[in-house]
MARFILO-263099 format. One record per residue (C-alpha): x, y, z; residue in three letters. Coordinates in steps of 0.05 Angstrom, whole numbers, padded with zeros to 5 digits, always signed. Example, Ala and Ser with C-alpha at 12.3 -4.5 7.8 and 13.67 -1.06 7.14 Angstrom:
BEGIN
+00246-00090+00156ALA
+00273-00021+00143SER
This chain:
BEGIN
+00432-00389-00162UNK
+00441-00383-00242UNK
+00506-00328-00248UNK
+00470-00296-00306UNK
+00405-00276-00260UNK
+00454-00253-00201UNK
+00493-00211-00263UNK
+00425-00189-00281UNK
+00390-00159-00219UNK
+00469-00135-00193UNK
+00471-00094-00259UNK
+00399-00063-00241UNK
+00426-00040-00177UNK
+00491-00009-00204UNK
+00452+00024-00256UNK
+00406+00049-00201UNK
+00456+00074-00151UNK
+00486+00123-00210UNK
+00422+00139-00236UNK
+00392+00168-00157UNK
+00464+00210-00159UNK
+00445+00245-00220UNK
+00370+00254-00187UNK
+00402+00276-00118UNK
+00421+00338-00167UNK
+00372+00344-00222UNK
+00327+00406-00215UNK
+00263+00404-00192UNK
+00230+00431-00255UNK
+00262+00365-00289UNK
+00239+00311-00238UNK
+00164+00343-00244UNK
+00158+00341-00316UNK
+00175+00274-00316UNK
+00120+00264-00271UNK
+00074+00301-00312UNK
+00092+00259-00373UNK
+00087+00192-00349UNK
+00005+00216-00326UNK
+00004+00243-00401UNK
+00019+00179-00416UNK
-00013+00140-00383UNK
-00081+00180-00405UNK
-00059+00161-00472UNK
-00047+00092-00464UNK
-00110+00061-00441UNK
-00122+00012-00492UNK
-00056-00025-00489UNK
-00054-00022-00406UNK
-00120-00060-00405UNK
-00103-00103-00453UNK
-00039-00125-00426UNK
-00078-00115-00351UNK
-00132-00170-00378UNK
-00069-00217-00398UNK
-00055-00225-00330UNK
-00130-00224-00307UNK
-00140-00276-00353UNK
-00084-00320-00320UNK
-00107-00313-00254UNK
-00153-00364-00251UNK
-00146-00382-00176UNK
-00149-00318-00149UNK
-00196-00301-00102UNK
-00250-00246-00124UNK
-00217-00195-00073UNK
-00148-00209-00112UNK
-00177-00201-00183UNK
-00212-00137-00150UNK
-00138-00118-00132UNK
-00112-00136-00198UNK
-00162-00105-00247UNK
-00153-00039-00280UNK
-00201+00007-00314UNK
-00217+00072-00336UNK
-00236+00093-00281UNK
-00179+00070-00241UNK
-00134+00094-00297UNK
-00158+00167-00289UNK
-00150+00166-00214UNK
-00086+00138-00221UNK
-00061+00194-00279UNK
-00096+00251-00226UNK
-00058+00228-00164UNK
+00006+00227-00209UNK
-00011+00305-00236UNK
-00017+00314-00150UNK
+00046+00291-00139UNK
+00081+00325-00188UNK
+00049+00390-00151UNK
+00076+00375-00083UNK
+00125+00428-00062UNK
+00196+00396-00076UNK
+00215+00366-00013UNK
+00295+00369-00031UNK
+00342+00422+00007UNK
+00289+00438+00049UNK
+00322+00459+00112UNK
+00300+00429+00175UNK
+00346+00461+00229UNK
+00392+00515+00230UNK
+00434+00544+00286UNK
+00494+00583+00289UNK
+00551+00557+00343UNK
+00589+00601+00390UNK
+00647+00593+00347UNK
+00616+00616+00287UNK
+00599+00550+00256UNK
+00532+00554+00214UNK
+00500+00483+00213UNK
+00446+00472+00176UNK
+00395+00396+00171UNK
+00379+00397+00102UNK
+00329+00336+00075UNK
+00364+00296+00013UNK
+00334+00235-00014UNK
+00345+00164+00013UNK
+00385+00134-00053UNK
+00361+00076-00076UNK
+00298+00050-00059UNK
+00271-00029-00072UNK
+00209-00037-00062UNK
+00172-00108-00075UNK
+00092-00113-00085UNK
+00047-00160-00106UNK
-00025-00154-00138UNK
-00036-00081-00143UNK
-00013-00045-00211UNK
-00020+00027-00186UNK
+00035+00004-00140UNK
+00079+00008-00201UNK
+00070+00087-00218UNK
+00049+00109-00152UNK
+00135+00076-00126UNK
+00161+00112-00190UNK
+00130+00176-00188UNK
+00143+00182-00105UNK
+00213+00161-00111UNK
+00223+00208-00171UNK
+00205+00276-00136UNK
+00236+00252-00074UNK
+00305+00245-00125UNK
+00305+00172-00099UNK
+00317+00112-00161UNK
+00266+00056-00154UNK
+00280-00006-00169UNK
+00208-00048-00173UNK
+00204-00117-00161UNK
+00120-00133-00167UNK
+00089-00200-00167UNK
+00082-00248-00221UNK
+00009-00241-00220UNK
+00012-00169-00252UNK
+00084-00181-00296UNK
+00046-00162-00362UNK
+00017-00101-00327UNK
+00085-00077-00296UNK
+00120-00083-00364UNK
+00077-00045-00402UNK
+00068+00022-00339UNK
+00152+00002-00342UNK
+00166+00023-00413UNK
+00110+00079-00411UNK
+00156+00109-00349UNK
+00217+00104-00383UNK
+00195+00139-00444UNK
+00177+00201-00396UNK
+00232+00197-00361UNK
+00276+00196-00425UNK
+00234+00258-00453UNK
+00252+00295-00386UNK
+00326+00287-00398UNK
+00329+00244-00337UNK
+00363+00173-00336UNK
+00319+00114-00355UNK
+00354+00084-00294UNK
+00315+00122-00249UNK
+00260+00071-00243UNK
+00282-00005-00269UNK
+00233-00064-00258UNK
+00270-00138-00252UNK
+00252-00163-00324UNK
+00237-00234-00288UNK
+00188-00276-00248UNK
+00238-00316-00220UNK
+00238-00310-00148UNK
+00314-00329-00136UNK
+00317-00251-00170UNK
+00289-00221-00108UNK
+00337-00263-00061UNK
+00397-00232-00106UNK
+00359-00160-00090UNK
+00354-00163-00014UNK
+00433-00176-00014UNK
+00451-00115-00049UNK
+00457-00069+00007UNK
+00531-00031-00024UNK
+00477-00006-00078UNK
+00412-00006-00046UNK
+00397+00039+00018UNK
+00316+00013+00035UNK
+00264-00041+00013UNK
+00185-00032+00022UNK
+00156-00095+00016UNK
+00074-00079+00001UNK
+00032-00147+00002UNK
+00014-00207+00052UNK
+00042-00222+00112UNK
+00076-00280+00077UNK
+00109-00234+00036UNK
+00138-00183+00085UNK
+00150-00241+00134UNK
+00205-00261+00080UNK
+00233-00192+00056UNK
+00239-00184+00120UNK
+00277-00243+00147UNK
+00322-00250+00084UNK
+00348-00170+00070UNK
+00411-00143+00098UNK
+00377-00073+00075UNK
+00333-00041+00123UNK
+00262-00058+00105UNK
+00197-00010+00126UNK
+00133-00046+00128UNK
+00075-00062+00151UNK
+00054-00150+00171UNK
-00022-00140+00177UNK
-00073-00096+00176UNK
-00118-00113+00235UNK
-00164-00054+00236UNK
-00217-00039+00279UNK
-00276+00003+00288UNK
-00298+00015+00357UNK
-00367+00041+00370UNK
-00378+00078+00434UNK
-00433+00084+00480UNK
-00446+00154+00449UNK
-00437+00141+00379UNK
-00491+00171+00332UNK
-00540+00107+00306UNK
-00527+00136+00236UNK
-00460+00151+00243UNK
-00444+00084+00265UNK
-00476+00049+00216UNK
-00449+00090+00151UNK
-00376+00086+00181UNK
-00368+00013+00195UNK
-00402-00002+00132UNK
-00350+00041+00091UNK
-00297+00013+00131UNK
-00298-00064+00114UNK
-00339-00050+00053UNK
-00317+00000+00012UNK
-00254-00041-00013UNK
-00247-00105+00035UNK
-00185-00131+00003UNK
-00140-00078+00033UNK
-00094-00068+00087UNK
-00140-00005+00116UNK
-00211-00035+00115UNK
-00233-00058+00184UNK
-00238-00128+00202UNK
-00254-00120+00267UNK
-00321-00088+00308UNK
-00323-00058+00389UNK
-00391-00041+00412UNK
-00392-00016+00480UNK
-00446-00057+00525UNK
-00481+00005+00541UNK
-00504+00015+00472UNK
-00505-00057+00435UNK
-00569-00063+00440UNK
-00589-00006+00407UNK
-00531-00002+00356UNK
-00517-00076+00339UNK
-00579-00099+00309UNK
-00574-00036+00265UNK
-00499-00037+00245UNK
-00508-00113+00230UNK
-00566-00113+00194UNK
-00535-00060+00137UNK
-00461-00099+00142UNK
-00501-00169+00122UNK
-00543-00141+00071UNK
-00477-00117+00044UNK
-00455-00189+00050UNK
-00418-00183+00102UNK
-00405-00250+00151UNK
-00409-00226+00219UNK
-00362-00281+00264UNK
-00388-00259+00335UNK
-00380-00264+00413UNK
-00429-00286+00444UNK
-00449-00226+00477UNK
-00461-00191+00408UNK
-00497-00263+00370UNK
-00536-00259+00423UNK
-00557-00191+00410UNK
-00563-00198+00331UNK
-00602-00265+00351UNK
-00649-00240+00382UNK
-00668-00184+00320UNK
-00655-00236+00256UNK
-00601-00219+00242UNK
-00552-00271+00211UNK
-00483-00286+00243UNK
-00433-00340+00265UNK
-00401-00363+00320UNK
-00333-00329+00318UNK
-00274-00374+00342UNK
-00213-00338+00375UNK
-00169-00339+00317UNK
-00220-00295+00284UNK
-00212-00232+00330UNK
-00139-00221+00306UNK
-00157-00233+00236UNK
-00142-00190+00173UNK
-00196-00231+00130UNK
-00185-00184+00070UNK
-00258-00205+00042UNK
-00328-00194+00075UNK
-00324-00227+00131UNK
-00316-00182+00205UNK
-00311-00205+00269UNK
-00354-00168+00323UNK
-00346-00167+00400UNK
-00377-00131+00459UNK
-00335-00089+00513UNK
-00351-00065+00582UNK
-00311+00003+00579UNK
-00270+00048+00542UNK
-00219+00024+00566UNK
-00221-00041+00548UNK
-00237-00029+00473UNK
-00169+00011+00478UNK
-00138-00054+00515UNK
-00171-00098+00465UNK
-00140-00062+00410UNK
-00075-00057+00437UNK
-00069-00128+00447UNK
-00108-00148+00376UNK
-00096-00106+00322UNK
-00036-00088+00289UNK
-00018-00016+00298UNK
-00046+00005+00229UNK
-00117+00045+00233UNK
-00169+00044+00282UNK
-00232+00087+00304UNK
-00289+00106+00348UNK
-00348+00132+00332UNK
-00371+00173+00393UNK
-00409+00246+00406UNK
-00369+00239+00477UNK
-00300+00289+00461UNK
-00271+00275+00517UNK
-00285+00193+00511UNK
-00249+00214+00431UNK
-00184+00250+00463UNK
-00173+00188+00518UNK
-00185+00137+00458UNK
-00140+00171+00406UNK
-00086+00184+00463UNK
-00085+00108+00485UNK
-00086+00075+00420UNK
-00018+00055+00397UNK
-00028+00059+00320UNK
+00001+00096+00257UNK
-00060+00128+00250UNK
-00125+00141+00295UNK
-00189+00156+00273UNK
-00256+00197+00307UNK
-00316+00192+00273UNK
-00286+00177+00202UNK
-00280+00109+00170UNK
-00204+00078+00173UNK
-00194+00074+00096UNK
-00174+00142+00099UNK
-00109+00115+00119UNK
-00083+00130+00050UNK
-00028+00167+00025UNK
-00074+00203-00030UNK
-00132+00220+00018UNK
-00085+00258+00068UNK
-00055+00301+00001UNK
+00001+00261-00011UNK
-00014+00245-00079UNK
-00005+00170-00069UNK
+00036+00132-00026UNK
+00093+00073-00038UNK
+00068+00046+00029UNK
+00034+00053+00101UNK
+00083+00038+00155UNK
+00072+00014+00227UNK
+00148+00018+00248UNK
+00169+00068+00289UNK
+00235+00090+00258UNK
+00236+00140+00195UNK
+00166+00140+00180UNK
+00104+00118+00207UNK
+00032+00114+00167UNK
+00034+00133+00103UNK
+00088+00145+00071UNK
+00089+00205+00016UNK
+00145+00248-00007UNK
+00177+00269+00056UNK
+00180+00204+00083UNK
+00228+00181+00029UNK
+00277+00231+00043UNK
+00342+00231+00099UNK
+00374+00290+00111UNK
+00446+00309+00122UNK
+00480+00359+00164UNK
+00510+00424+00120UNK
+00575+00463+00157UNK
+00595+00530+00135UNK
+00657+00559+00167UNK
+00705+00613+00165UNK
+00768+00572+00180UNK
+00747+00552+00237UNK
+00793+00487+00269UNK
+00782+00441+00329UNK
C-alpha cells in the first residue's frame, strides 16, 4: 500500500469527521441553500458536465449498452436531476425532530431526538446522479459524504465535485462536507473501509461484485442491497390490460437497474389468456423471454418467440432485456417462489382479487411490495424523497429507499432538576 495514498484518503476522513461536526450544528436555512445552489449550478453548467460526461462515454468502449445507458447524461437527465435536488432542499429538516418524549416518576424529562449519522462513505459505480443525489441527502441530513464512484464516471464526478464545493463554499458551509477520493486507484477504497475512528457507515450502490467486496473488507457497518431480483406476479384476476402495461414498464422502462423486474409469475388459471398477450408486447419491445415449459408452451402455441430458460435463469438479475417467465399453481406458491428466488427488493401482483392483494403483500418478505403498480417505483424520488443514496434490503436502520430520515440516528436528551441515582 503506497503511504502517500493511505495519507491521502486518511486526510479525507479527518477532514470529513470535523466538517459533519460543524453540519451536526449548522442551521437549517444554511444546509438548504447549499442545496439550492449546487441545482443552480448545475442548471448552469450543462455544457461542461456533458462534455466531461462524453470523456468518460468515450472511454467506455466495452461497456455494455445498458452501462453506457447508465453512464450517459443529458439535458434531460440534467433537469431531473437539478428538480429532485430543489425537492430535497424542500423536505422538512429532519434534525431535532423529536421522536419520543416521556416524563419519569422522578421528574426526569427524556426526550429521542433524530441527529445525523456522521460520516457517511458511500461507493458507486456507473451512475453520475449518484454523485449529487449522496451530497445533497447527506447535506440536509447534516451528515459529511465522502464519495468514492467508479472509474468509469471519474471525469464526471470531478467536474459535479468542484460544482458542489463551490455551493457549499457560497453557503458558508465547509468544503469538507462532501470530498470525492481524487483517485482511481482501488487500493484507495481498501484504505476507506478501514477508517472506522472517522467514518460511522458505507453504502456501497452497484453490482453484486461490488457490494460482495465492501462488504467483506469494511470494519464500518455497510447498508446495501446484493441483487435486485424483482418480480412481477400476475394473478388469476389480473386485468389483460393491466397486466400487460405493468410488466412491460417494469423490465422495460430502464432494464439496467436494480428495480426493473427480471422475473414473470402467471397463475395457471389465467396463462392462457394473459401470456400470449403479455409476451407478445415484452418481445416486440425486445425483450428475450427464457421460459418454463409450462409458459413456452403456451407462447408456442400463439408465435410467440421465447427460449428455453435454464435454472440459473429464474434467480437472475439480467439487468438488460432479457426476463425469465414461469407458471404457478396458486397464490401461494408465487409467494413461495418469490420468497425462495428473489432478493427482497420489489415485487408485485397485478390482480382485481383484494383480498388475493392483502395475502400477497402480507407474505412477501421484501423492502417494498407492490399491487397493481410497476416495481420501478421503488425509488427514493417517486415516493417524495427527492432522491435517494440507496435502496436497502437489510433489516437494521433502514429498509427500501433510503431518503433523509434514513440517514439520521438519534440520541437520547435528559433534562433534570438535580436529580441523582
Amino acid at each position: 500500500m503506497p503511504q502517500d495514498l493511505e495519507s491521502l484518503v486518511t486526510a479525507i476522513a479527518e477532514r470529513a469527521r470535523s466538517a459533519s461536526l460543524a453540519l451536526a450544528v449548522a442551521p437549517a436555512a444554511a444546509r438548504a441553500a447549499a442545496i439550492m445552489q449546487i441545482a443552480d449550478r448545475i442548471e448552469r453548467s450543462h455544457g461542461a458536465l456533458m462534455a466531461a460526461n462524453q470523456r468518460d462515454v468515450a472511454a467506455g468502449a466495452a461497456l455494455t449498452a445498458a452501462e453506457r445507458d447508465r453512464l450517459t447524461l443529458n439535458p434531460e437527465r440534467l433537469r431531473h436531476l437539478a428538480e429532485s435536488v430543489r425537492q430535497v432542499a424542500a423536505l422538512p429538516d429532519p434534525l431535532g425532530e423529536v421522536l419520543e418524549e416521556s416524563t419519569r416518576p422522578n421528574g426526569l424529562r427524556i426526550r429521542k431526538v433524530r441527529v445525523p449519522i456522521g460520516v457517511i462513505g458511500v461507493i458507486f459505480e456507473a451512475r453520475p446522479n449518484v454523485t449529487v443525489d449522496c451530497a445533497v441527502l447527506c447535506l440536509k441530513s447534516g451528515n459529511a459524504a465522502i464519495l468514492r464512484g467508479g472509474s468509469e464516471i471519474f471525469e464526471t464526478n470531478a467536474a459535479l465535485a468542484a460544482l458542489i464545493s463551490e455551493s457549499l463554499a457560497a453557503a458558508g458551509l465547509p468544503r469538507d462536507s462532501v470530498q470525492l477520493i481524487p483517485t482511481r486507484e482501488r487500493a484507495a477504497l481498501e484504505v476507506l473501509l478501514r477508517l472506522d475512528s472517522h467514518v460511522h457507515c458505507i453504502i456501497p450502490r452497484g453490482g453484486e461484485g461490488l457490494i460482495r467486496f465492501v462488504t467483506e473488507n469494511s470494519t464500518i457497518p455497510v447498508i446495501k442491497h446484493y441483487t435486485g431480483v424483482c418480480f412481477v406476479y400476475l394473478d388469476r384476476a389480473a386485468d389483460p390490460a393491466m397486466a400487460e402495461s405493468i410488466a412491460v414498464n417494469a423490465k422495460v422502462q430502464r432494464p439496467g437497474v436494480c428495480n426493473a423486474a427480471e422475473q414473470l409469475l402467471v397463475h395457471a388459471d389465467a396463462a392462457g389468456a394473459l401470456l400470449p398477450r403479455v409476451g407478445a408486447s415484452l418481445a416486440a419491445k425486445g425483450v428475450r423471454l427464457r421460459c418454463d415449459a409450462a409458459s413456452a408452451a403456451i407462447l408456442a402455441k400463439a408465435g410467440v418467440a421465447h427460449e428455453a430458460a435454464e435454472q440459473a435463469d429464474f434467480r437472475a438479475e439480467f439487468l438488460d432485456l432479457v426476463m425469465a417467465v414461469r407458471v404457478v399453481g396458486s397464490l401461494d406458491e408465487a409467494v413461495a417462489t418469490i420468497n425462495r428466488d428473489g432478493s427482497a427488493h420489489s415485487d408485485a401482483i397485478v390482480t382485481a382479487d383484494g383480498d388475493a392483494a392483502a395475502r400477497f403483500l402480507a407474505a412477501v418478505d421484501s423492502a417494498a411490495v407492490f399491487w397493481n403498480a410497476s416495481t420501478r417505483f421503488n425509488d427514493g424520488y417517486e415516493f417524495g424523497f427527492g432522491a435517494e443514496i440507496g435502496i436497502s434490503t437489510d433489516r437494521l436502520h433502514a429498509r427500501g429507499p433510503m431518503g433523509v430520515r434514513e440517514l439520521c440516528s438519534y440520541k437520547w436528551l435528559v433534562t433534570g432538576t438535580g436529580q441523582v441515582r
